[in-house]
C-alpha positions in Angstrom: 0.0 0.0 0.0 3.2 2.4 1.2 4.1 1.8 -2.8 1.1 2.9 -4.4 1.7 6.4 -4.3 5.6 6.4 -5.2 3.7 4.8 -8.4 0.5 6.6 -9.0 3.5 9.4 -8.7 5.4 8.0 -11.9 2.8 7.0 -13.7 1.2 10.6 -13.7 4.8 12.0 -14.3 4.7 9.6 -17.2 1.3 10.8 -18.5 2.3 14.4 -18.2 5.9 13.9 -20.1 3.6 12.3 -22.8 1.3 14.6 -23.1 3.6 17.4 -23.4 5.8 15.8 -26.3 2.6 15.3 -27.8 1.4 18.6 -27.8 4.6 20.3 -28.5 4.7 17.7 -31.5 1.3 18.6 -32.7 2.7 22.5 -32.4 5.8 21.8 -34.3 3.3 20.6 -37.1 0.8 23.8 -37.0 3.2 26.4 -36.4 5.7 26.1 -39.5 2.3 26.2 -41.1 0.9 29.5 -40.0 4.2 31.3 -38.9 6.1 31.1 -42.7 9.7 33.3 -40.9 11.9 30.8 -39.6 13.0 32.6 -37.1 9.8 33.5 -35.6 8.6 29.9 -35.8 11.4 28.7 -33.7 11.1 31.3 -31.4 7.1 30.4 -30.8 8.0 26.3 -31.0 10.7 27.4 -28.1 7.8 29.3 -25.9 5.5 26.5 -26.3 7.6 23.8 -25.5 9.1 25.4 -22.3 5.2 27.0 -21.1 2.9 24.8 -23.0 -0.4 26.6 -21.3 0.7 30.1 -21.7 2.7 29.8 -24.7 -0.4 28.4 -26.7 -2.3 31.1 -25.7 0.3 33.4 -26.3 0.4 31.8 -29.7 -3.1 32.2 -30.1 -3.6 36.0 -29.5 -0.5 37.3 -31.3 1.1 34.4 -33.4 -1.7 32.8 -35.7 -1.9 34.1 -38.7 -4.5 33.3 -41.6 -1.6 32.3 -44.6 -4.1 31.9 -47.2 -3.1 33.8 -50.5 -5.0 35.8 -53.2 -5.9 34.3 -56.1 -5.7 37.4 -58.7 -8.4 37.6 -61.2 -7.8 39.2 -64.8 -9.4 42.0 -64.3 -7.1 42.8 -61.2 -4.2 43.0 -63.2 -2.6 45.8 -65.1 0.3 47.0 -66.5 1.3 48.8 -63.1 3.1 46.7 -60.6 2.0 48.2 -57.8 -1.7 48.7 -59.2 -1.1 44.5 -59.6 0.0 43.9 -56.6 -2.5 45.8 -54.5 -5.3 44.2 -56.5 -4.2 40.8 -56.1 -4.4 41.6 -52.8 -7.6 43.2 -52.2 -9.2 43.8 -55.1 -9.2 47.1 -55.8 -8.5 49.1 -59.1 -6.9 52.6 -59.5 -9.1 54.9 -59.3 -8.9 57.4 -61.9 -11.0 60.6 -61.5 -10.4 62.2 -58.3 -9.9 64.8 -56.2 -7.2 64.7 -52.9 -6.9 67.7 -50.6 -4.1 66.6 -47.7 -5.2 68.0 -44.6 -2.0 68.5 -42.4 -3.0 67.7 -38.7 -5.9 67.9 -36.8 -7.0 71.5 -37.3 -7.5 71.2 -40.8 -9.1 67.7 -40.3 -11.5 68.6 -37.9 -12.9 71.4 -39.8 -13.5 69.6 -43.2 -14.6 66.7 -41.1 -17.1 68.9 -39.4 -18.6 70.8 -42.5 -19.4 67.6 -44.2 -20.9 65.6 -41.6 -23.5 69.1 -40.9 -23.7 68.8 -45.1 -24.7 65.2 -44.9 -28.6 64.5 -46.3 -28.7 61.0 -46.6 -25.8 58.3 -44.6 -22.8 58.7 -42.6 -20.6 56.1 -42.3 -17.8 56.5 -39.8 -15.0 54.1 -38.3 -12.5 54.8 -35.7 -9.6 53.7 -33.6 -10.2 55.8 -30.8 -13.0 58.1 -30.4 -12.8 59.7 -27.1 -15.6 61.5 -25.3 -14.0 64.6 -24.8 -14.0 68.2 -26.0 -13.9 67.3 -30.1 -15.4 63.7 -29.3 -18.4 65.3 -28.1 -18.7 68.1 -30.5 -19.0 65.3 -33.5 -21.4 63.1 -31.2 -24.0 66.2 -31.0 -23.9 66.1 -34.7 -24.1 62.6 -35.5 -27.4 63.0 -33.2 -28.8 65.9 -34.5 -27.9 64.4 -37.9 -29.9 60.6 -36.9 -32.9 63.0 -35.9 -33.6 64.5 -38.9 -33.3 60.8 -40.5 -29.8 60.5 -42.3 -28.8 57.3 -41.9 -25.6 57.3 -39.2 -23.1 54.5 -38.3 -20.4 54.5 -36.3 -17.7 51.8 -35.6 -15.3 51.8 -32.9 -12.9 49.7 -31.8 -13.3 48.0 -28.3 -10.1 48.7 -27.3 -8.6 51.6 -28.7 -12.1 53.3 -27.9 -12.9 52.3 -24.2 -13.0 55.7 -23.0 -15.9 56.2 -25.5 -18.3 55.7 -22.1 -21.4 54.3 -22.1 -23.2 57.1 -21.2 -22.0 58.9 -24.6 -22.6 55.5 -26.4 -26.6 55.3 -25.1 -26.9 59.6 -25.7 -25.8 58.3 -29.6 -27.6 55.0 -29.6 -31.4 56.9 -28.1 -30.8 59.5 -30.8 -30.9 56.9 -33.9 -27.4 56.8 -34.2 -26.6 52.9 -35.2 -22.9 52.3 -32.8 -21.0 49.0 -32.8 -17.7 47.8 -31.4 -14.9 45.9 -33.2 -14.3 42.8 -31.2 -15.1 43.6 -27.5 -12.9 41.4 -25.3 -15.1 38.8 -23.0 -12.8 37.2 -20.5 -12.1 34.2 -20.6 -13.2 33.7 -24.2 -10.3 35.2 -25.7 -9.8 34.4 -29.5 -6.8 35.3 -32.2 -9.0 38.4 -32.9 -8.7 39.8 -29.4 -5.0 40.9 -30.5 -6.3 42.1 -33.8 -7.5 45.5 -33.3 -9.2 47.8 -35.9 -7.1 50.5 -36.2 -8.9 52.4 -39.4 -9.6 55.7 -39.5 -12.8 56.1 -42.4 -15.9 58.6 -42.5 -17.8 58.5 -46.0 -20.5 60.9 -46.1 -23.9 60.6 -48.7 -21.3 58.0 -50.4 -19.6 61.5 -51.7 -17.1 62.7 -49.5 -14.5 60.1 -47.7 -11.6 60.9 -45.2 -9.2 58.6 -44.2 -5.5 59.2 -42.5 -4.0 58.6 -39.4 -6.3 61.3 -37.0 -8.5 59.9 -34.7 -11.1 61.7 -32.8 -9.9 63.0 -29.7 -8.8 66.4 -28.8 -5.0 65.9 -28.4 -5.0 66.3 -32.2 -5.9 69.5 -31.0 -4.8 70.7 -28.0 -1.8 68.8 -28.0 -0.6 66.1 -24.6 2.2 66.0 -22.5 4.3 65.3 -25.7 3.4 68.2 -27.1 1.4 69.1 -30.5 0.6 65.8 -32.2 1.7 65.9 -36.1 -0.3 63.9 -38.6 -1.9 63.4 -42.1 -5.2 63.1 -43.3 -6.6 62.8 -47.0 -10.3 64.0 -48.1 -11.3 62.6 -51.4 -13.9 63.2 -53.5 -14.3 60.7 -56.9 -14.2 57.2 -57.8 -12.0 56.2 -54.6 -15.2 56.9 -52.6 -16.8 54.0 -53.5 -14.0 51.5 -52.1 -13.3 53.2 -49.0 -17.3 52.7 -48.7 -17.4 49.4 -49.4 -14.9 48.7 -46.7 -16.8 50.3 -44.7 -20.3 48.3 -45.2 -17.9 45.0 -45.0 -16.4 45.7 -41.8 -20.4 47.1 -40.5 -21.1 43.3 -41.3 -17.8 41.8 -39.7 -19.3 44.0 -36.2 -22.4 42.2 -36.4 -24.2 45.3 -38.0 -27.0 43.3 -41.4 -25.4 43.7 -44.6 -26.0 46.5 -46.4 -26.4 46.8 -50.4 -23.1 49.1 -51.1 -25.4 50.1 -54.1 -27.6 52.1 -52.2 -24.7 54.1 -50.6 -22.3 55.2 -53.4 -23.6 58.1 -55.1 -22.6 59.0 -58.9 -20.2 62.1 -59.0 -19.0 65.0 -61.0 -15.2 64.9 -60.5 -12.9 65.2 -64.1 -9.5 65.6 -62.3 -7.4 63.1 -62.9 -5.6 62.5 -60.0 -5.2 58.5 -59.9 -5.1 56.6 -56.0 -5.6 52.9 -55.2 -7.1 51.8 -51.9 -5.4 49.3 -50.0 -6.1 47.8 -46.7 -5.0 44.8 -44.6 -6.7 42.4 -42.5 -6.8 38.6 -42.0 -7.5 36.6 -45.1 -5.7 37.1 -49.0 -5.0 41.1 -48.1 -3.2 40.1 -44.7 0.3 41.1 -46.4 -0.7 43.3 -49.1 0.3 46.8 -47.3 3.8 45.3 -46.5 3.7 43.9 -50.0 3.2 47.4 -51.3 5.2 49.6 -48.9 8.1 47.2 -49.9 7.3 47.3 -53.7 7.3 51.5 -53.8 10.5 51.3 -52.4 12.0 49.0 -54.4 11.2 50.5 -57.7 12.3 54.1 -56.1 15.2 56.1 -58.1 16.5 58.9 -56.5 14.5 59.8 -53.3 12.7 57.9 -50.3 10.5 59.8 -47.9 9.1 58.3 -45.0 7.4 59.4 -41.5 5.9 57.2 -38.6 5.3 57.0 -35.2 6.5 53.7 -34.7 9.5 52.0 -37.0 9.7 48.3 -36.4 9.3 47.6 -40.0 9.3 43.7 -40.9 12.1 42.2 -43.3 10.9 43.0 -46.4 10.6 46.7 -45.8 13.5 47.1 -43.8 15.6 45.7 -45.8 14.0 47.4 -48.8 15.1 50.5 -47.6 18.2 49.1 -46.6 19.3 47.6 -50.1 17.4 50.8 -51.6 19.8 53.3 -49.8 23.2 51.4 -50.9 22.3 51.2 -54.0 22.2 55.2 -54.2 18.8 56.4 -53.4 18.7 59.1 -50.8 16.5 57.5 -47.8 15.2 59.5 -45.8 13.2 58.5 -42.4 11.8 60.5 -40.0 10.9 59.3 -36.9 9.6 60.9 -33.1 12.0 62.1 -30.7 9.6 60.0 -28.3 6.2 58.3 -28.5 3.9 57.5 -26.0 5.5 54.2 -25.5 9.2 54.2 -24.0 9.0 50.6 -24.9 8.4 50.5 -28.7 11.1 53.6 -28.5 13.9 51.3 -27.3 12.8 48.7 -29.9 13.4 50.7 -32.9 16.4 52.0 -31.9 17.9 48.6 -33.4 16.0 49.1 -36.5 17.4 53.0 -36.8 20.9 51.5 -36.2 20.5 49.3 -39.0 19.4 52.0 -41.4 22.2 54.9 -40.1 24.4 51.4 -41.3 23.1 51.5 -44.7 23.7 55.2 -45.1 20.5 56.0 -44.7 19.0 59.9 -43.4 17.4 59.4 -39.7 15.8 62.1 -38.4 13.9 62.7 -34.9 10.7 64.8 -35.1 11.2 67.3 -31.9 8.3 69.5 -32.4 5.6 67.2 -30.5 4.7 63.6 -31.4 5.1 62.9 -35.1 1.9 60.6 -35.6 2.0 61.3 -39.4 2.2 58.2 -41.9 3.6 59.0 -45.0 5.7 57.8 -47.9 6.6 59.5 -50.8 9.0 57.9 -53.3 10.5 59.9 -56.5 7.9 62.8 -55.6 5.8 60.2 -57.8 4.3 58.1 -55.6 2.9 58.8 -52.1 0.8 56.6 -49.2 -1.1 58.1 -46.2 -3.0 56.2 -44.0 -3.6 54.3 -40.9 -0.7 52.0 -41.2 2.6 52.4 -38.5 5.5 50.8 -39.5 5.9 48.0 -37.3 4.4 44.7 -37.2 1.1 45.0 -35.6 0.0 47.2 -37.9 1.4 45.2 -40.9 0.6 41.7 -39.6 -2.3 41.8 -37.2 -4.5 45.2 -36.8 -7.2 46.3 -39.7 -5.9 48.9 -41.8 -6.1 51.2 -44.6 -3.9 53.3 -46.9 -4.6 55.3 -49.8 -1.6 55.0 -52.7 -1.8 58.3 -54.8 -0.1 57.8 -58.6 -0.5 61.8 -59.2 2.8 63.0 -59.3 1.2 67.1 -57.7 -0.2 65.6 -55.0 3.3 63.7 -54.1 4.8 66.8 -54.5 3.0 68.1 -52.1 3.5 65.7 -49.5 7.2 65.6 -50.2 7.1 69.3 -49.5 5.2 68.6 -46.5 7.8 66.1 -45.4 10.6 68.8 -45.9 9.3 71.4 -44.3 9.0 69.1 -40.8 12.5 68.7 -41.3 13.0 71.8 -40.0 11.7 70.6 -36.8 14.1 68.0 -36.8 17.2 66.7 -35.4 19.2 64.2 -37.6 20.9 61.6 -36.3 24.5 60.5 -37.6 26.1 57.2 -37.1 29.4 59.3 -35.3 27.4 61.2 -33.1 24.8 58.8 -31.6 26.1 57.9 -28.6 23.8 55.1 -26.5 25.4 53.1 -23.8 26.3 49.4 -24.0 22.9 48.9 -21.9 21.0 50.8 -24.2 22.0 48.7 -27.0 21.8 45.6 -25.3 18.5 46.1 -24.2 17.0 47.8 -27.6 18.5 44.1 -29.1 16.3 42.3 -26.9 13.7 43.7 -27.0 14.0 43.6 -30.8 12.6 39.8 -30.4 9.8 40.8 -29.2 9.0 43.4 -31.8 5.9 41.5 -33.0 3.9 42.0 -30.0 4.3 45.6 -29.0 
């Protein structure tokens, strides 16, 4: 009888050592299959097999990954690479007839954001980060409401996360006025899916199918006022024309994917009268065949760039393929240029690109630090030819895991002006040279670390 437990001991030792070679075996089989980088394969194989529990469900929120691919149809493909590649992607074409006014931060933003929603007769469609029940937050609430009561058709989508200081209060004032509101993927503890870590980060209003903004301002009245970082610096695109019609389309899509009935995107693009021929392409990202397509794209403009690279954003932990785009792209003899915040409001994510700055000052690359407030601005301009604004930060959540959108502009004024744009925050800059950064060995040491971990910040 003393032996029995000395046994039952061994046996259940037995039956654990089994189980967890089995289920480390059954990873080694799934994650190769949705984790395609080596590296990051091993590393997520590694975390499972020494914390099975917690490193599945680590792996789970921040490492599975939908790999299907797009299958392109004729019709997406033309005789522009980048056109191709973005409609393999999702689907879209270029967009011919437009017209793009950049609206450089949130001032400007606000105000043309404002005077179309109090022009809106018939639907507003709007989609946000963060939407924040402050000063600016309530200012567009009141006339969302006023707008629902005199029977326009309003709908709002916010993310669950980004937006939790939305309040409730604010949220049943919008909801009693006629205003339709959804989340994006509200967490429910303990049922916690891959989507939990998948945040929408679009920024989208389309109004009476018409008018559509998009860019990286979010509604809250820092844009404004500024925080304890200072002014916030950012870029924002109305458009008027045939782009319209996608950015609504993605809008009634992602309305579905909240929960909201699908909608007929027939009933809420409107015919226009724009001639200018200013040609965009709307790209976005999310999981499914478009999961890679803004990488894809980023990576492609600077590949085919000739003589200059301009880029701004708030965070730079840029995967492979675009960092070492722009690596490749600056020793080959294209002037790269990237500018970057003195600080962001995450000391973390700071430290972590200092690895990727070092990389590019290696290259021979321009790196500048933004010291005029928090550069929130995303923005690339190659050749004065090409340009991109949108929601999309350089770094891997954005890229691999958080909804996102980006318009690509093909009208060589418009780049011009952002390239101008671009220059001209320069002057608020201080550029950093490979013989004058000085960082201590801990600094380095620790901005290599935490390097690794560069997919989930």
């Amino acid at each position: 009888m003393a032996q029995s437990v000395p046994r039952t001991g061994t046996i259940m030792t037995a039956l654990l050592t089994a189980l967890h070679l089995a289920w480390t075996a059954l990873a080694a089989v799934v994650v190769p299959r949705r984790t395609r980088n080596p590296a990051s394969a091993g590393v997520w194989l590694l975390l499972v097999f020494a914390l099975p529990v917690a490193g599945t469900l680590l792996y789970v929120l921040a490492g599975w990954h939908d790999t299907r691919t797009a299958a392109c149809a004729a019709e997406t493909r033309t005789r522009h690479p980048l056109a191709a590649l973005i409609g393999c992607g999702c689907g879209t074409r270029t967009a011919t007839h437009n017209r793009i006014d950049p609206l450089h931060n949130g001032s400007n933003a606000f105000a043309a954001l404002i005077a179309s929603l109090q022009r809106a007769t018939r639907s507003i469609h709007m989609e946000y980060y963060i939407f924040r029940n402050d000063r600016i937050g309530r200012t567009i609430a009141a006339i969302l409401m006023r707008k629902a009561r005199a029977g326009v058709e309003v709908r709002v989508i916010y993310d669950a996360v980004g937006s939790w200081r939305l309040g409730r209060r604010l949220r049943r004032d919008l909801r009693s006025a006629g205003v339709e509101i959804r989340p994006y993927a509200p967490i429910r503890f303990p049922w916690f899916t891959p989507r939990t870590n998948r945040r929408n980060h679009r920024k989208i209003v389309v109004t009476d199918g018409r008018t559509a903004y998009l860019g990286g301002i979010n509604i809250a009245k820092y844009y404004l006022d500024g925080d304890g970082m200072g002014k916030w610096r950012d870029e924002h695109l109305r458009i008027e024309g045939d782009a319209v019609a996608d950015l609504q389309r993605l809008f009634l899509a992602d309305w579905a994917r909240s929960g909201g009935p699908r909608l007929d995107p027939a009933h809420y693009v409107a015919p226009h009268r724009i001639a200018d021929m200013r040609p965009m392409q709307i790209a976005w990202a999310e999981e499914g065949p478009s999961r890679t397509t803004l990488a894809d794209a980023f990576a492609s403009v600077i590949h085919r760039a000739h003589r200059t690279i301009r880029l701004s954003s708030p965070y730079f932990m840029p995967p492979p393929c675009i960092l070492d785009a722009l690596r490749i792209a600056s020793r080959r003899g294209v002037r790269v240029a990237v500018m970057i915040p003195t600080c962001s409001d995450s000391r973390i994510t700071d430290l972590a690109s200092e690895s990727y700055a070092a990389d590019l000052l290696e290259a021979g690359a321009e790196l500048y630090r933004y010291d005029n407030g928090f550069l929130h601005a995303k923005l690339l301009v190659a050749d004065d030819t090409v340009a991109s604004v949108g929601t999309a930060n350089m770094d891997y959540r954005s890229l691999q895991d958080n909804l996102e959108v980006t318009a690509f502009v093909y009208d060589r004024a418009t780049a011009a002006s952002l390239a101008a744009t671009f220059d001209r925050d320069l002057e608020h800059c201080v550029r950093i040279r490979p013989d004058t950064w000085r960082r201590t060995p801990l600094r380095r040491i620790a901005s290599d670390l935490l390097r690794l971990l560069s997919p989930l910040l």
